[in-house]
mmCIF file of the C-alpha atoms, coordinates in Angstrom:
data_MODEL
# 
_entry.id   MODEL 
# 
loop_
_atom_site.group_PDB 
_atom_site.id 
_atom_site.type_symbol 
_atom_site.label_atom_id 
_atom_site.label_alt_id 
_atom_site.label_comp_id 
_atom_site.label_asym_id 
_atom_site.label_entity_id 
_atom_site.label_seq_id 
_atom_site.pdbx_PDB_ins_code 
_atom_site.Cartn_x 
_atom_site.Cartn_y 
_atom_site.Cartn_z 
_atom_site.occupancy 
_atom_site.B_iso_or_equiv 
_atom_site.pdbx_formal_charge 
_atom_site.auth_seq_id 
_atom_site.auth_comp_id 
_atom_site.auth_asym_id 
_atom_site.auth_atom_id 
_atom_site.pdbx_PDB_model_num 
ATOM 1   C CA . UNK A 1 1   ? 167.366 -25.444 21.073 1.00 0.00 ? 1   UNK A CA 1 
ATOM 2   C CA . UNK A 1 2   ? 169.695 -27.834 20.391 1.00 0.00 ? 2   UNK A CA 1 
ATOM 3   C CA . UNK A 1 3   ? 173.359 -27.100 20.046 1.00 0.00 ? 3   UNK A CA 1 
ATOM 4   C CA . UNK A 1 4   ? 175.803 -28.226 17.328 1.00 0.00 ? 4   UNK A CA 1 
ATOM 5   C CA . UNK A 1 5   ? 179.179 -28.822 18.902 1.00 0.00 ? 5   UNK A CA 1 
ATOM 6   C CA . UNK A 1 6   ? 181.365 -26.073 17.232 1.00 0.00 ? 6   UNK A CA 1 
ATOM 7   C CA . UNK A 1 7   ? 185.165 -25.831 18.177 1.00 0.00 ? 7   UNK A CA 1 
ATOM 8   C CA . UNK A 1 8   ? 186.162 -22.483 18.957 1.00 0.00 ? 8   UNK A CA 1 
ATOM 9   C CA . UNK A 1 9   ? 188.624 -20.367 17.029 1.00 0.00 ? 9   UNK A CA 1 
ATOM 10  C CA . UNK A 1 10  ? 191.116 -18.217 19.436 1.00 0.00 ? 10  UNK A CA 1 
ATOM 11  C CA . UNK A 1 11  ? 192.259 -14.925 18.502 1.00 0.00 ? 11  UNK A CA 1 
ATOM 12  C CA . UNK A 1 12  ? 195.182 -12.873 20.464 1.00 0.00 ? 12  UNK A CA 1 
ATOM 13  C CA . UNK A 1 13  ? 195.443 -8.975  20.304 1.00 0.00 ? 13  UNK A CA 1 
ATOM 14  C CA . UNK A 1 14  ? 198.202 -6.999  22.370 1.00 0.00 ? 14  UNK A CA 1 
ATOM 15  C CA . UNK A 1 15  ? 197.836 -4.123  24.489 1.00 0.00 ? 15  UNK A CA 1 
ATOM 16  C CA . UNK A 1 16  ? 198.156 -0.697  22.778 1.00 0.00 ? 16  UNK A CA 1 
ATOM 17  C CA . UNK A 1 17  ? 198.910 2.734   24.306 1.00 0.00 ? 17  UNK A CA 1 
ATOM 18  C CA . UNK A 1 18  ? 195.248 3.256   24.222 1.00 0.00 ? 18  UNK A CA 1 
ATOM 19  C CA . UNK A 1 19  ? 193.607 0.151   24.550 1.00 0.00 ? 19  UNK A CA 1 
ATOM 20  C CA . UNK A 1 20  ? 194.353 -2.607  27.126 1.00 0.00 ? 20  UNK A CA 1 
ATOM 21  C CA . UNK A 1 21  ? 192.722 -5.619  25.044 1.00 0.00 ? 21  UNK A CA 1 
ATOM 22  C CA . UNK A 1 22  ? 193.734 -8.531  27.049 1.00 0.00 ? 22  UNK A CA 1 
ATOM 23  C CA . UNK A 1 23  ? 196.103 -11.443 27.809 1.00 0.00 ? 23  UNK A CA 1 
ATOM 24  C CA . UNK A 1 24  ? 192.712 -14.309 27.005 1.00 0.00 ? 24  UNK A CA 1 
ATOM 25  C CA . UNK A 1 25  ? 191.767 -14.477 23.445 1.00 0.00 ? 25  UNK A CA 1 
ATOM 26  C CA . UNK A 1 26  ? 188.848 -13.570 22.021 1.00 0.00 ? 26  UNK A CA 1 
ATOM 27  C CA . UNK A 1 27  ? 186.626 -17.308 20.804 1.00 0.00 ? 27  UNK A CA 1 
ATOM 28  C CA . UNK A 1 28  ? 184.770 -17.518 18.093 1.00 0.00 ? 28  UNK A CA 1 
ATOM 29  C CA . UNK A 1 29  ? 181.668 -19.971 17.530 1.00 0.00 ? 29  UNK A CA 1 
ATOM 30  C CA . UNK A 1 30  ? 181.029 -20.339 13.963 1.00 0.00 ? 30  UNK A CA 1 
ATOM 31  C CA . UNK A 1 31  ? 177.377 -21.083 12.808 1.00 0.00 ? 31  UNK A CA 1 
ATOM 32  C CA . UNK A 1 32  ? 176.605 -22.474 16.132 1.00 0.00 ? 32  UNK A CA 1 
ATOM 33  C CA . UNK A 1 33  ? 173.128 -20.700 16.134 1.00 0.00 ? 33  UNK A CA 1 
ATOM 34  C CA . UNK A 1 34  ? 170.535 -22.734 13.951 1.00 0.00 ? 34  UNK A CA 1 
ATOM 35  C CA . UNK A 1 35  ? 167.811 -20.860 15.291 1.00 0.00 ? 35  UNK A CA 1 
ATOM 36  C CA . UNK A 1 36  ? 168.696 -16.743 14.902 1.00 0.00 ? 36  UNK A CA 1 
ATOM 37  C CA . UNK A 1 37  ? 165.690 -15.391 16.264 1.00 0.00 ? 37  UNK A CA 1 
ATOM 38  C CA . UNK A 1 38  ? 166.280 -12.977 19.309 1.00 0.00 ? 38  UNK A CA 1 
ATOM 39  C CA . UNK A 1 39  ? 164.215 -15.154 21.750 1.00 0.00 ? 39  UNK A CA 1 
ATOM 40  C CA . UNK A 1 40  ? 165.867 -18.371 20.775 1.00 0.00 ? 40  UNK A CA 1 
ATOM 41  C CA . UNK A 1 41  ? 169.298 -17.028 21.500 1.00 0.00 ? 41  UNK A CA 1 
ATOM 42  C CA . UNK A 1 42  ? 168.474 -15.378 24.478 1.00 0.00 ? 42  UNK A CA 1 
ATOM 43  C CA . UNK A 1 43  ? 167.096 -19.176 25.302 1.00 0.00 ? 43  UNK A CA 1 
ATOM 44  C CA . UNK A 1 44  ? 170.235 -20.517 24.750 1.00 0.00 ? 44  UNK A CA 1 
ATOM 45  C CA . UNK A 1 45  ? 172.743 -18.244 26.268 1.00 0.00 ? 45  UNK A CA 1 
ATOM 46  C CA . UNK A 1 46  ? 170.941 -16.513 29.456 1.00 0.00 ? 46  UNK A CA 1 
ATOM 47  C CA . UNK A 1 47  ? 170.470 -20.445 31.343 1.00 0.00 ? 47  UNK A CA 1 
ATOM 48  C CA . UNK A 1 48  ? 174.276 -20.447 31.422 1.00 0.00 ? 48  UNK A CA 1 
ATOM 49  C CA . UNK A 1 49  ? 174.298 -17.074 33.433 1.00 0.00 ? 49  UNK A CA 1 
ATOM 50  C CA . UNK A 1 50  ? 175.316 -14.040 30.461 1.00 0.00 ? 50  UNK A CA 1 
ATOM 51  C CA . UNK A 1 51  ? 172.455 -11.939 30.307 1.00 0.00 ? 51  UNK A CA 1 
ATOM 52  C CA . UNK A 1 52  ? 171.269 -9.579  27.457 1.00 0.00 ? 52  UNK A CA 1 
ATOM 53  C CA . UNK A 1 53  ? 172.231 -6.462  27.899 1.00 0.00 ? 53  UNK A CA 1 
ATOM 54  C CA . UNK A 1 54  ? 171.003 -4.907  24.658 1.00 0.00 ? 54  UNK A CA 1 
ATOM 55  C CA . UNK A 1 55  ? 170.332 -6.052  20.781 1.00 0.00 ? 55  UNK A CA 1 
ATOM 56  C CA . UNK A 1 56  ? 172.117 -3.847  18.311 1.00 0.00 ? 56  UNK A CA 1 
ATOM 57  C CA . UNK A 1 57  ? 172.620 -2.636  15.187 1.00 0.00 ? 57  UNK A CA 1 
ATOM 58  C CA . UNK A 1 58  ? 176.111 -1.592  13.228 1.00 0.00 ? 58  UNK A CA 1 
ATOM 59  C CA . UNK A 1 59  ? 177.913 0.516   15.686 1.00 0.00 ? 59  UNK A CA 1 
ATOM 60  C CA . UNK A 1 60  ? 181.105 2.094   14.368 1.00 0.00 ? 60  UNK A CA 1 
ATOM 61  C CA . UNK A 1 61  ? 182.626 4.406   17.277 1.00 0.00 ? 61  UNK A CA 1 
ATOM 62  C CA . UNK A 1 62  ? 185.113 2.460   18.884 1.00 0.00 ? 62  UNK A CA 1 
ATOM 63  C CA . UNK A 1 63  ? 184.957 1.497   22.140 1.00 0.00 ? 63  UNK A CA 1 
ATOM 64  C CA . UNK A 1 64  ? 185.828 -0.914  24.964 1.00 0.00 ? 64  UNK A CA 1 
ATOM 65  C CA . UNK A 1 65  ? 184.845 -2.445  28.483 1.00 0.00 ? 65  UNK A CA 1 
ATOM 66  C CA . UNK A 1 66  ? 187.035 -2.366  31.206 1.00 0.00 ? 66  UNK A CA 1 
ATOM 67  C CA . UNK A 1 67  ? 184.593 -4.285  34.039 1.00 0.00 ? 67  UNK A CA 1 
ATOM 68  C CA . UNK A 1 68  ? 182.871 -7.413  32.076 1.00 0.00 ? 68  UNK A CA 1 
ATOM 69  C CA . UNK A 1 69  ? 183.355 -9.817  28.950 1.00 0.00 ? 69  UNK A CA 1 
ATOM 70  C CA . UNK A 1 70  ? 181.267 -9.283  26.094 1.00 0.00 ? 70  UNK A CA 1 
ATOM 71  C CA . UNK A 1 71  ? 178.960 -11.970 24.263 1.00 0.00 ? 71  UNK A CA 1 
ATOM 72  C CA . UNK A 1 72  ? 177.411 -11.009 20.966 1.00 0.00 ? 72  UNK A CA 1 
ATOM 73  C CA . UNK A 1 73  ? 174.890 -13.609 19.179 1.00 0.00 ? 73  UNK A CA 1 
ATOM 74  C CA . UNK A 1 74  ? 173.957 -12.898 15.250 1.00 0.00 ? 74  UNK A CA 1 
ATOM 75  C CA . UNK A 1 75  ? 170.456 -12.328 14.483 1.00 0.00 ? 75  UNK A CA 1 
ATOM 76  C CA . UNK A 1 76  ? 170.985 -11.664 11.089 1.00 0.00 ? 76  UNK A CA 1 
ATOM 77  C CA . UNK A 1 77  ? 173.510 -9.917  8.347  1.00 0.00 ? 77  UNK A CA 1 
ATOM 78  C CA . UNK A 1 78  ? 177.142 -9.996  8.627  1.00 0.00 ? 78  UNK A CA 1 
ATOM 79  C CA . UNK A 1 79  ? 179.742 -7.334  10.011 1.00 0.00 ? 79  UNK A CA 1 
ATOM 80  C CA . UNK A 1 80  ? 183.474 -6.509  9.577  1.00 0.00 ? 80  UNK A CA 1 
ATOM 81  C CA . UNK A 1 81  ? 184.884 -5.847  12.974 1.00 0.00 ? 81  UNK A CA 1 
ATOM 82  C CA . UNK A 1 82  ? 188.439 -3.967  14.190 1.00 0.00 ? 82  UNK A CA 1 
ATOM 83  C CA . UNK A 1 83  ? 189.491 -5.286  17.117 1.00 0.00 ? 83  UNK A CA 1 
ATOM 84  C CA . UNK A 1 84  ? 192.551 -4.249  19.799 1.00 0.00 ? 84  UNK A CA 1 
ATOM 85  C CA . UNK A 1 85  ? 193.018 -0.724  18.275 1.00 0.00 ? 85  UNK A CA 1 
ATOM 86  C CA . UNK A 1 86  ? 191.711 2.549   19.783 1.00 0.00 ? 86  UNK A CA 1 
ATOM 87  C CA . UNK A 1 87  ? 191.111 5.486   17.269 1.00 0.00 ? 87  UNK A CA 1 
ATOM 88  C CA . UNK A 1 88  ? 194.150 7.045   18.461 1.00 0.00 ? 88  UNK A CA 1 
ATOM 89  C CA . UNK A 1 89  ? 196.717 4.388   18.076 1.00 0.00 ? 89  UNK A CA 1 
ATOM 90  C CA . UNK A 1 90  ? 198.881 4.164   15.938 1.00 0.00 ? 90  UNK A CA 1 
ATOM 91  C CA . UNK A 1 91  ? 198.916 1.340   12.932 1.00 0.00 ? 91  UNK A CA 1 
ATOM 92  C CA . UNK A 1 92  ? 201.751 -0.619  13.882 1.00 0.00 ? 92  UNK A CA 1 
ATOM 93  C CA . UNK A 1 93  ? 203.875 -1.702  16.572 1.00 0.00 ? 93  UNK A CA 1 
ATOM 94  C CA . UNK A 1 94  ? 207.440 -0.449  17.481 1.00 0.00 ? 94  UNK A CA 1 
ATOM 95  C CA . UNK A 1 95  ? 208.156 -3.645  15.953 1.00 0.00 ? 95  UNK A CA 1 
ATOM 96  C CA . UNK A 1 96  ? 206.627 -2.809  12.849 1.00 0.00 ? 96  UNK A CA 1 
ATOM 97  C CA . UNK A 1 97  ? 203.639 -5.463  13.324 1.00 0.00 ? 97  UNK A CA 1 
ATOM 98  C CA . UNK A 1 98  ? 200.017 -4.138  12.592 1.00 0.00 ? 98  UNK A CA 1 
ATOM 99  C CA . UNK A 1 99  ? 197.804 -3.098  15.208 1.00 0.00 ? 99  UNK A CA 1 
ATOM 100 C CA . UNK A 1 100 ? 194.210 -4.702  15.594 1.00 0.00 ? 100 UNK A CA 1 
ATOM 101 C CA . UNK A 1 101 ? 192.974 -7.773  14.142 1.00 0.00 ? 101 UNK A CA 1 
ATOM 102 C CA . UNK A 1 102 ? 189.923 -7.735  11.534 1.00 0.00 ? 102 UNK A CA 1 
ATOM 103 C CA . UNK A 1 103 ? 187.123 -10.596 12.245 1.00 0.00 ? 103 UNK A CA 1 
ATOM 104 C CA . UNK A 1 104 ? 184.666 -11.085 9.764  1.00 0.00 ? 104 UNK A CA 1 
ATOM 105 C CA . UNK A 1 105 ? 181.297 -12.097 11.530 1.00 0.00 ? 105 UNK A CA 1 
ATOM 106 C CA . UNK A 1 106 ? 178.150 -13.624 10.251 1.00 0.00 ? 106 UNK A CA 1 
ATOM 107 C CA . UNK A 1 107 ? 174.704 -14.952 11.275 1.00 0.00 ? 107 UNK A CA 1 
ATOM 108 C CA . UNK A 1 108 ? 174.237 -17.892 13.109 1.00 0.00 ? 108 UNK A CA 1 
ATOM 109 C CA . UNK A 1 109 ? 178.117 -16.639 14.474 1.00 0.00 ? 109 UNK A CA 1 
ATOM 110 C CA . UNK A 1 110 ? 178.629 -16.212 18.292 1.00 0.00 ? 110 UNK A CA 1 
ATOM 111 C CA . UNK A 1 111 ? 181.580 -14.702 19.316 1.00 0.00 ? 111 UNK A CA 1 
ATOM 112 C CA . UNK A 1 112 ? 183.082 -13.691 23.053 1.00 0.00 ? 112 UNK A CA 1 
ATOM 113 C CA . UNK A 1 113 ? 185.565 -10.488 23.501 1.00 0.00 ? 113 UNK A CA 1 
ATOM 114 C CA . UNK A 1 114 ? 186.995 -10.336 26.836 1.00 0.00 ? 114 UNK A CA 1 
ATOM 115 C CA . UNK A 1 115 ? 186.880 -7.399  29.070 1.00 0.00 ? 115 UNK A CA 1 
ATOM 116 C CA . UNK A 1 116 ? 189.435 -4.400  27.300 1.00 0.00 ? 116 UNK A CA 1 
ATOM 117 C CA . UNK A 1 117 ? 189.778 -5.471  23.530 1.00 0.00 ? 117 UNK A CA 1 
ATOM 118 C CA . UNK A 1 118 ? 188.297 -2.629  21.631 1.00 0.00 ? 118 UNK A CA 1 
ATOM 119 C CA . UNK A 1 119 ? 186.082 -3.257  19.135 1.00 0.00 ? 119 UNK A CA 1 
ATOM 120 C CA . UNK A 1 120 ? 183.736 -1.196  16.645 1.00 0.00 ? 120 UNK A CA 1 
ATOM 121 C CA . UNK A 1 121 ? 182.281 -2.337  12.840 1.00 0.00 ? 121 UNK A CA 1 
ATOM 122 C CA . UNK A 1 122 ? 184.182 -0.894  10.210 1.00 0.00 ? 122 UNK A CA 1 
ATOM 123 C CA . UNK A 1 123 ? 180.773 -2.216  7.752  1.00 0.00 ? 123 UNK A CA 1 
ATOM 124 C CA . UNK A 1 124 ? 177.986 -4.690  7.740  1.00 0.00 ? 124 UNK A CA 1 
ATOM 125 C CA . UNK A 1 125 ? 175.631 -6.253  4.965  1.00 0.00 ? 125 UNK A CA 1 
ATOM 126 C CA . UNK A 1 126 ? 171.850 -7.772  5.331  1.00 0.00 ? 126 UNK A CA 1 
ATOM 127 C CA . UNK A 1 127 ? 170.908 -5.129  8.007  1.00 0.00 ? 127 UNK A CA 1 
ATOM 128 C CA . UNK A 1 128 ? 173.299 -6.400  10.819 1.00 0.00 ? 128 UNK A CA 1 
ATOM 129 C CA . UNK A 1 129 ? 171.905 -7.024  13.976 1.00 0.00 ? 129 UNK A CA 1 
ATOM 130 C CA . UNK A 1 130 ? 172.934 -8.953  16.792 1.00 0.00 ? 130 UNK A CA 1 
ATOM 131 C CA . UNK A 1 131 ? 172.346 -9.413  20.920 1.00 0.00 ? 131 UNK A CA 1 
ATOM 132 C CA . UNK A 1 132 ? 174.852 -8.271  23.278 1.00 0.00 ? 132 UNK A CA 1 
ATOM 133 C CA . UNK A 1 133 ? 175.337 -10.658 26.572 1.00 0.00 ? 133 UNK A CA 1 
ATOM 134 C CA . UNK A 1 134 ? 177.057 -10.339 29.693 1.00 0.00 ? 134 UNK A CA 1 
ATOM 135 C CA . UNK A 1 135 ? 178.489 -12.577 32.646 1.00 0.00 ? 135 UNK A CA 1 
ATOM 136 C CA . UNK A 1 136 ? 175.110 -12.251 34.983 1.00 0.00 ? 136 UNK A CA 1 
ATOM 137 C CA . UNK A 1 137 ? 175.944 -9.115  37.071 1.00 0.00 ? 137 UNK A CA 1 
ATOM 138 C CA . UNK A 1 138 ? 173.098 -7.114  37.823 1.00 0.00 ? 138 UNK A CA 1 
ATOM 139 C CA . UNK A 1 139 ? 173.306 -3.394  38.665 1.00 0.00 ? 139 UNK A CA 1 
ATOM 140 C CA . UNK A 1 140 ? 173.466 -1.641  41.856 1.00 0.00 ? 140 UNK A CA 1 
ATOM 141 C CA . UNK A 1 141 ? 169.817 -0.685  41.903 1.00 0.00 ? 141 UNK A CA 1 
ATOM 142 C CA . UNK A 1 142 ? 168.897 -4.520  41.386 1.00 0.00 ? 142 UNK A CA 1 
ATOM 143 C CA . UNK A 1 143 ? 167.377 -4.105  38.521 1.00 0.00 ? 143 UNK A CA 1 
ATOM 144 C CA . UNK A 1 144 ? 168.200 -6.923  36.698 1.00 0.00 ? 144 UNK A CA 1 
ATOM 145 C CA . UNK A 1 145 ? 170.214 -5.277  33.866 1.00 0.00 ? 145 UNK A CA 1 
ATOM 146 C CA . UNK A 1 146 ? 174.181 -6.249  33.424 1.00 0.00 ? 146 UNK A CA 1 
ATOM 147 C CA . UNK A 1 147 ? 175.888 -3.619  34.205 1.00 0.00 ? 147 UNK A CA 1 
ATOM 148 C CA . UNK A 1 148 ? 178.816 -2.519  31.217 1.00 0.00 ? 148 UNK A CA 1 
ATOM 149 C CA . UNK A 1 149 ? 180.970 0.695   31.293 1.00 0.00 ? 149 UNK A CA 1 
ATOM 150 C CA . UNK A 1 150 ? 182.392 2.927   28.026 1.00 0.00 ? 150 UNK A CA 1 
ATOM 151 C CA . UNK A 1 151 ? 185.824 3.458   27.620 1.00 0.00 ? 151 UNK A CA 1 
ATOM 152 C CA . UNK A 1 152 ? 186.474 5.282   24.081 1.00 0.00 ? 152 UNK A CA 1 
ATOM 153 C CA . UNK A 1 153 ? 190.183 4.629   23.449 1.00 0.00 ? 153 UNK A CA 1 
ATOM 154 C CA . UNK A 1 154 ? 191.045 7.841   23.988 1.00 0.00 ? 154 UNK A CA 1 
ATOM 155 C CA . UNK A 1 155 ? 192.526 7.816   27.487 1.00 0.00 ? 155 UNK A CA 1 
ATOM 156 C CA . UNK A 1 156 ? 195.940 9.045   28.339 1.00 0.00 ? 156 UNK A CA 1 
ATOM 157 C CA . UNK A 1 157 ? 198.913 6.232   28.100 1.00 0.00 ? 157 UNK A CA 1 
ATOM 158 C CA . UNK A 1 158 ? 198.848 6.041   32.275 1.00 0.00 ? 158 UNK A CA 1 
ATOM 159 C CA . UNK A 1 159 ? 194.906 5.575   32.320 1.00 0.00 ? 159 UNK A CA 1 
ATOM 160 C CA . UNK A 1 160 ? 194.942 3.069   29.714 1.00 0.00 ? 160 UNK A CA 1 
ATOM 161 C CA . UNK A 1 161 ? 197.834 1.531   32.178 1.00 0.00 ? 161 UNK A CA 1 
ATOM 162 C CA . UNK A 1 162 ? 195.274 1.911   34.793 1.00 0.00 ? 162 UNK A CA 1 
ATOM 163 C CA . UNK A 1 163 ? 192.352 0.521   33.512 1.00 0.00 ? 163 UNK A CA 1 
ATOM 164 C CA . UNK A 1 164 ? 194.307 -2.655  32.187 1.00 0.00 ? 164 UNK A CA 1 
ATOM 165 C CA . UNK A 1 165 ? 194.553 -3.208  35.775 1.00 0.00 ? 165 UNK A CA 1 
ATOM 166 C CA . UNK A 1 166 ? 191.218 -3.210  35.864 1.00 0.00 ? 166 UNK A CA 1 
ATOM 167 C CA . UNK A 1 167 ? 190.429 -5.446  33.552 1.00 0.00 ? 167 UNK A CA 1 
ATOM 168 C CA . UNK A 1 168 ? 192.434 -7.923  34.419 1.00 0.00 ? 168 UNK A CA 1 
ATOM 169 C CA . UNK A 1 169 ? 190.866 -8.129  37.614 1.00 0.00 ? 169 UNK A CA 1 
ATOM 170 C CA . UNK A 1 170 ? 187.334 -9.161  35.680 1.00 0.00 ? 170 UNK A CA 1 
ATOM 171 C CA . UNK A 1 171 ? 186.631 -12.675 36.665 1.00 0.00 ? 171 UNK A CA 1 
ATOM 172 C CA . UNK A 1 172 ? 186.688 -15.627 34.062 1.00 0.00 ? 172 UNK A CA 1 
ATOM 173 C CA . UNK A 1 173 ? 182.812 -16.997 33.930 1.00 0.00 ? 173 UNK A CA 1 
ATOM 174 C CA . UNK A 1 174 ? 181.899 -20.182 35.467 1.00 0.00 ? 174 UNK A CA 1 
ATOM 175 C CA . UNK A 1 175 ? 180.250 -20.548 32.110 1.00 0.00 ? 175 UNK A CA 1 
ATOM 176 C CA . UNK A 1 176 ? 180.685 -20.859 28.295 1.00 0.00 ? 176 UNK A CA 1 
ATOM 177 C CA . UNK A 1 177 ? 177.764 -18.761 26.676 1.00 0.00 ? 177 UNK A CA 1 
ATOM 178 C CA . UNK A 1 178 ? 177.174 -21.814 24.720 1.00 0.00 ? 178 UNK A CA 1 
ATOM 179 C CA . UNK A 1 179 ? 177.926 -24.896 26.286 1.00 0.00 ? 179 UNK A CA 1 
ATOM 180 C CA . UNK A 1 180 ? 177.483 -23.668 29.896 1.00 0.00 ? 180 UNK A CA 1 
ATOM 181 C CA . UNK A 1 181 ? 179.777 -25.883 32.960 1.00 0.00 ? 181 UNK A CA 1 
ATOM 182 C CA . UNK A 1 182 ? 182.553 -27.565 30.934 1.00 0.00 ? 182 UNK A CA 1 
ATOM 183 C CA . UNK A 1 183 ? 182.552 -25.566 27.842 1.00 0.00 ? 183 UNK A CA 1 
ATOM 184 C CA . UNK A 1 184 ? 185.272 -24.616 25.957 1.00 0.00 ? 184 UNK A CA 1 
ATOM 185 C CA . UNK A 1 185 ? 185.527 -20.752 27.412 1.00 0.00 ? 185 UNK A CA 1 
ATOM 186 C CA . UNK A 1 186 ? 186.408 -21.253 30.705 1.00 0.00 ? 186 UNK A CA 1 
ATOM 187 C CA . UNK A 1 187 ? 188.569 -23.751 30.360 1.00 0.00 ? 187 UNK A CA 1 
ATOM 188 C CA . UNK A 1 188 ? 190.701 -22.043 27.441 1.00 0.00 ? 188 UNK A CA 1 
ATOM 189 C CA . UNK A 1 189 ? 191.037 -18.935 29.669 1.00 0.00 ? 189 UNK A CA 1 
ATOM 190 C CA . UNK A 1 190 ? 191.743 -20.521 32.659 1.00 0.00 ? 190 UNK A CA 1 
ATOM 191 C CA . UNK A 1 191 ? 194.393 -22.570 30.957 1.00 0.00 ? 191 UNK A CA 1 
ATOM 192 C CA . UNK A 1 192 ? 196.024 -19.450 29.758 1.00 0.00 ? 192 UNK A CA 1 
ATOM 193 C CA . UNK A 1 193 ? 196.457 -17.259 32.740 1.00 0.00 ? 193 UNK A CA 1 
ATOM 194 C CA . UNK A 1 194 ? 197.902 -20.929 34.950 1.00 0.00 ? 194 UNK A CA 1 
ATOM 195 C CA . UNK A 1 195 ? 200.661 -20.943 31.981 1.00 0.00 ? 195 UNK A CA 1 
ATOM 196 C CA . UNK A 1 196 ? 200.981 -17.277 32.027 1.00 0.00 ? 196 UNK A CA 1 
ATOM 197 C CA . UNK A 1 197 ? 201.501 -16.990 35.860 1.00 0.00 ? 197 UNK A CA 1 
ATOM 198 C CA . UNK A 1 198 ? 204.269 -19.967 35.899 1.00 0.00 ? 198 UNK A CA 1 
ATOM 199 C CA . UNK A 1 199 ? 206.393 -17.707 33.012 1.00 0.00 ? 199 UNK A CA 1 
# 
């Protein structure tokens, strides 16, 4: 399928008590799918090594990854997402600035959360449903599956401390979902944890 060029947006959420979101920003592809069908996403974004790990409905508990980035490609329907804030944090900051950010998502959308921002719908419309894809790890057993773990945002402050570790040790893909060697993702990330380690 052939790919519009769409420039990504970049969205930053901080680390909560209960959620270790992430130091890369989340990117956003808007309308870059003009073909929504399952198989024609999965044609476009599995070459470029993120595999499908499942295709989804609404799903409203929140929750996060702590060992891979997260790809999700929208069949159809929009959603209303919270992302950054684990059911037991609180609403703001000690600096009084709101917790989470709200992304509203649509089909045709691709968007790319990096390993620890939690995330969960808070609603959808025009029976949601979208493909979740993976940086191409396969499981232990070799089954071809990428492998994901659930985190729930309800760990203790020094587990969430640990798992950030965690996360930050996921690699950055050699890939953009999209765009594959030389697209935008890579290059964004990588850009901001060279500035971040001369601070």
């Amino acid at each position: 399928m052939a790919l519009k060029h769409v420039e990504p947006e970049m969205h930053y959420v901080h680390p909560t008590p209960h959620s270790p979101n992430s130091r890369l920003p989340i990117i956003v592809y808007r309308g870059a799918l003009q073909d929504t069908s399952a198989e024609s996403i999965l044609s476009t974004i599995e070459p470029n090594a993120w595999l499908k790990g499942g295709q989804w409905k609404t799903y409203k508990i929140p929750h996060f990854h702590s060992n891979t980035h997260e790809c999700y490609g929208i069949i159809k329907g929009s959603s209303t997402y919270l992302l950054g804030k684990s059911p037991i944090d609180p609403d703001t900051y000690e600096n009084g600035e709101t917790i989470g950010f709200v992304l509203h998502v649509k089909v045709g959308d691709v968007f790319v959360l990096p390993a620890g921002i939690t995330h969960r719908s808070l609603d959808s419309e025009g029976d949601y449903e979208f493909i979740g894809l993976y940086p191409g790890t396969a499981t232990p057993e070799g089954n071809g599956e990428p492998r994901f773990d659930m985190h729930w945002g309800k760990e203790s402050v020094e587990e969430t401390k640990r798992l950030a570790q965690q996360v930050e040790a996921v690699p950055i893909p050699d890939k953009d979902p999209l765009y594959g060697l030389g697209g935008p993702l890579p290059r964004i990330w990588g850009e901001v944890l060279s500035r971040q380690r001369l601070l």
